[in-house]
N, C-alpha and C positions, 0 to 999 in steps of 0.2 A: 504494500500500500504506500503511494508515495505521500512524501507530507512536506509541508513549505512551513518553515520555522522561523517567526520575527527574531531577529539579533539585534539587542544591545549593545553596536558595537563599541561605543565608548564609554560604557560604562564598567566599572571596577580599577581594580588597584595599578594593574600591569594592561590595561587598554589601550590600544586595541588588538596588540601581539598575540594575548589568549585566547580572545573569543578565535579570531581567523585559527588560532593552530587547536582549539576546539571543535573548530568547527572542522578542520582536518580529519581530524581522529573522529570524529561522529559519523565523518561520512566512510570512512575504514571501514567502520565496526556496521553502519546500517546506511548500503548504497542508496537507497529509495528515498535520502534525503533529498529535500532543496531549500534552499537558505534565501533568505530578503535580510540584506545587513545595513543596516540603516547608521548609518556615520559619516564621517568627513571624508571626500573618495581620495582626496589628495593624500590620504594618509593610507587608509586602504587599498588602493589602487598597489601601490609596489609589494606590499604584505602578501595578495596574491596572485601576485605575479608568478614566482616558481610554482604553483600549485593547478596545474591547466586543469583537475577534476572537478576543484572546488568552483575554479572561477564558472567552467562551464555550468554549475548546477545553483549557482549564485547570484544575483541580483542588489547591487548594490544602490540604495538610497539614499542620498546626499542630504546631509545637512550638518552645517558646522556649529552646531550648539549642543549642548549635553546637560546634564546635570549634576551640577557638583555635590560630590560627596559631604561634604557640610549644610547641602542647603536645606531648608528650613519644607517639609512637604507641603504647607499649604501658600509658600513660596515659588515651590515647583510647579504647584497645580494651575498657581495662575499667571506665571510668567514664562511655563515649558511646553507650551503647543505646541512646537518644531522641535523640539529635544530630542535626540536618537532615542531614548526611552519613551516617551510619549509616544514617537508613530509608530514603532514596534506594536506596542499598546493598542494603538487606534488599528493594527492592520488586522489583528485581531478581532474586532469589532467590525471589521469591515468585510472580513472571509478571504482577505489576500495570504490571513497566513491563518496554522491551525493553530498555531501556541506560540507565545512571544519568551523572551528568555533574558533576564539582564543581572549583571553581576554589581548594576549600582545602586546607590542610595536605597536600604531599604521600604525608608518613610515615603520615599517620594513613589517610588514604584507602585505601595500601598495605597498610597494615593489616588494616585489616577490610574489604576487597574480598578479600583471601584466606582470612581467616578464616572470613565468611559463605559466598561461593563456590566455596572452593576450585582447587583447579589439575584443568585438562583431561586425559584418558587420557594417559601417557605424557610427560607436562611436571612438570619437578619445582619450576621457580620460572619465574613470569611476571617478562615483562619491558616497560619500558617502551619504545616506540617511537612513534617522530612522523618526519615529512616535513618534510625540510627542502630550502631553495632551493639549487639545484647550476646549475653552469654553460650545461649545454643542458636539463637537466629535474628537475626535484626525485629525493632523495632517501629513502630510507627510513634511521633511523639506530635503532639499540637494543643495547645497554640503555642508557637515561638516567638512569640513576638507584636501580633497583629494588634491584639487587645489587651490592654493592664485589668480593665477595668470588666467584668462579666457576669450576668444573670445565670441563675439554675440553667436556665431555656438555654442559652447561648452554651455553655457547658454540654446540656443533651444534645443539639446540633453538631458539635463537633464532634460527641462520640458518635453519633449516623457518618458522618463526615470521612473520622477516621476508620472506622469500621469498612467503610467502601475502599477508601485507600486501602489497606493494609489485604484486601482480599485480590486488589490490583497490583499494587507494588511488591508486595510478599508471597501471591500466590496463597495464601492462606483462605481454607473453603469457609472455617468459621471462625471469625479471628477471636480470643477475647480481649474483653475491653474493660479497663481497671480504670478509678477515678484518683489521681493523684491527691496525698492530703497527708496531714502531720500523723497520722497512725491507721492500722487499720479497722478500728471498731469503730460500729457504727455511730456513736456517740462524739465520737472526734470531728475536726474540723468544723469552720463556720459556715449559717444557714444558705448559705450558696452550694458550698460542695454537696450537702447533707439533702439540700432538694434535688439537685443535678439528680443522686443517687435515687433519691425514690421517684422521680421521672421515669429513667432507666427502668428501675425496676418494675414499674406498672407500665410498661409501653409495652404495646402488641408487637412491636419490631422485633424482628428473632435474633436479640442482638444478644450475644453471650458475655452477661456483664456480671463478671468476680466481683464489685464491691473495692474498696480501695485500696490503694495501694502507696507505700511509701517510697521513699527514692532510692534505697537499695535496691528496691526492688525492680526498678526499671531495665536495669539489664541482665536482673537473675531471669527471665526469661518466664515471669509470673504470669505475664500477660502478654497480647499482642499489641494491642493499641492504648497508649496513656493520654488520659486526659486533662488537660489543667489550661488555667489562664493564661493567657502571654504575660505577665509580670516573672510571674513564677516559673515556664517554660523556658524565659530566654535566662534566667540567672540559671536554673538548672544546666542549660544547654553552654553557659560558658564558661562554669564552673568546671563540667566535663571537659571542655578545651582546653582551660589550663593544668589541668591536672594528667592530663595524657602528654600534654608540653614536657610540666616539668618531671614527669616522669621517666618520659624518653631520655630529655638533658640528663638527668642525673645518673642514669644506666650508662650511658655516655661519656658523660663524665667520670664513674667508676674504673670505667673499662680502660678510660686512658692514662688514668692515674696510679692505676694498680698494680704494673711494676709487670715485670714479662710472664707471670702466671697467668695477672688477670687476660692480658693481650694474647695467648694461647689457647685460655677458654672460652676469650671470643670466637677466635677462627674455630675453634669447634663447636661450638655451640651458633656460628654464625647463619646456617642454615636453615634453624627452629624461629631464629630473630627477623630472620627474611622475611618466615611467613606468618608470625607476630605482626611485623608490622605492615603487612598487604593486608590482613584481617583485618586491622582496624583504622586503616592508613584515610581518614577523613575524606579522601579527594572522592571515593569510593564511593559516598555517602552525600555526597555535595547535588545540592539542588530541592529547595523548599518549595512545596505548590499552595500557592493561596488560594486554597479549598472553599468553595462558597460563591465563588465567582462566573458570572454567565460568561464562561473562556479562560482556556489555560495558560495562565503567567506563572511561570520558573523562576525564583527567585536563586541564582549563585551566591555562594561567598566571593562579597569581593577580593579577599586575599586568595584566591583559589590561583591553578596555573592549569595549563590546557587542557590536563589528563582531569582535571575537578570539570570544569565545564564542559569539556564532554559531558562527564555521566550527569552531569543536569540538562543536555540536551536529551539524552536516552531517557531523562526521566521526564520529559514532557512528551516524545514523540510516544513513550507505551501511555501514558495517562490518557491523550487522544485516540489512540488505537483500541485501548480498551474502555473508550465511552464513559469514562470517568465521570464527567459533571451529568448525562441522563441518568448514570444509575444512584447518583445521591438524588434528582429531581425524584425519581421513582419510591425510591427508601422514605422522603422525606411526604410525599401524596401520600403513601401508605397510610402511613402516622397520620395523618391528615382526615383522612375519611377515619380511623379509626377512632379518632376523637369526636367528630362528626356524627357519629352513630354512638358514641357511647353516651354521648350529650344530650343525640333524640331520646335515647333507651330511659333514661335519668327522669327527662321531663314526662315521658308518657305513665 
């Protein structure tokens, strides 16, 4: 199935180098791409140059504004019409591309992906969601970021949400779906999480929901998809980044320090490390989908390098291939009429 994917291409840390040699390696690994890369051509133009597969299957859109990394989203919203993030955005909306992909400004992207878009039947605020590395299989986690601030209802939405994801992204036939919170009894946390839970848990959706879960628990492999607010998602989620940092550093560091034992049981032990660190090597895992959205926007780590934004490209082209935002519109009807009828039932 072929697919046309909006690029960001000046958006992130090291742009526009990574998106083009992203965009390389995505067209590797899945021929049936084609690219609309919206950036400065002057600058693009020479990038692909050596690449005559990419150029042919590529379509470059000229505009010499961007959005900077510091700026402010409801700054972006109204002074970045023409901004390579925006018309990605808009081509989306337009049906020139099926999924747009940018490694800039979170806020600003957030922005105007809702603005242009809009949110799905029955979803009041999209949320971010990405797979991350857990014990025996990766995880689904969300919100990362989108929202600090969230109701019970906004919580259940996003376990429909991530429940869909995690049965597209992981292959997973019934995933389950645990509610993030400071212990697991039910008594714990506040009247937010504690309703989310009994929503869940009286909802006709067949959704396999364990009840909560703490943060050890997230990558013991408790559950399949975790639920929480973006306040507590993104601290959670960069908590985990520094800590696999300074973990590495100091293993690292050891090894170099250690005098010619330790440098001996490196080289033998270097094999085991190799694939230690592909298991959990972040780039793997690179690429947030802001779930809720009428259209598929990717969101990259800006700091990522070409092999990361690949697989946030792979992660928009299977999210559209597998009809990702119908079957939350579908999940979310369900629930719909099901409350609908339970409400006539009530009243008669």
């Amino acid at each position: 199935m072929t697919l046309t994917i909006g690029l960001d291409a000046m958006g992130g840390d090291a742009a526009p180098g990574i998106v083009v040699d992203g965009a390389v390696r995505a067209l590797e690994q899945d021929p049936e791409l084609r690219f609309l890369l919206f950036g400065d051509s002057s600058r693009l133009d020479p990038l692909l140059a050596p690449h005559a597969r990419l150029r042919e299957q590529t379509r470059i859109v000229h505009t010499p504004e961007a959005v900077a990394g510091d700026a402010k989203p409801s700054h972006a919203l109204r002074q970045g019409r023409n901004t390579s993030m925006r018309l990605a955005v808009n081509a989306v909306k337009e049906g020139d591309a099926a999924a747009a992909v940018s490694a800039g400004n979170t806020g600003a992207l957030m922005a105007m992906a809702k603005f242009v878009l809009k949110t799905l039947p029955g979803i009041d605020r999209p949320a971010m969601a990405s797979v991350l590395p857990g014990k025996q299989r990766p995880v689904v986690v969300l919100d990362l970021g989108a929202n600090v601030d969230c109701t019970s209802e906004h919580l259940f939405q996003f376990a429909v949400m991530g429940e869909v994801y995690a049965r597209v992204m992981l292959d997973v036939a019934k995933p389950r779906v645990g509610l993030l919170n400071v212990g697991t009894e039910e008594l714990k946390g506040d009247d937010v999480v504690r309703g989310a839970a009994a929503l869940l848990r009286e909802s006709v959706l067949p959704i396999d929901f364990r009840g909560f879960v703490e943060g050890t628990d997230v990558t013991e492999g408790v559950v399949d998809v975790v639920v929480t607010d973006g306040f507590t998602g993104n601290v959670a989620l960069k908590i985990a980044e520094g800590t696999a940092a300074m973990f590495t550093s100091a293993l690292r560091e050891a090894f170099r320090n250690g005098g010619l034992r330790a440098k001996l049981g490196y080289l033998l032990a270097k094999p085991a490390f190799d694939t230690l660190r592909q298991r959990f090597d972040a780039r793997r895992y690179n690429g947030a989908m802001f779930l809720g959205l009428n259209g598929v926007v990717v969101k990259s780590h800006g700091g990522t390098d070409a092999l990361g934004f690949a697989a946030a490209i792979a992660v928009a082209a299977n999210l559209v291939r597998n009809c990702t935002n119908q079957r939350i519109i579908e999940e979310m009807g369900a629930s719909s009429r099901a409350e609908a009828t339970a409400t006539q039932a009530a009243a008669s």
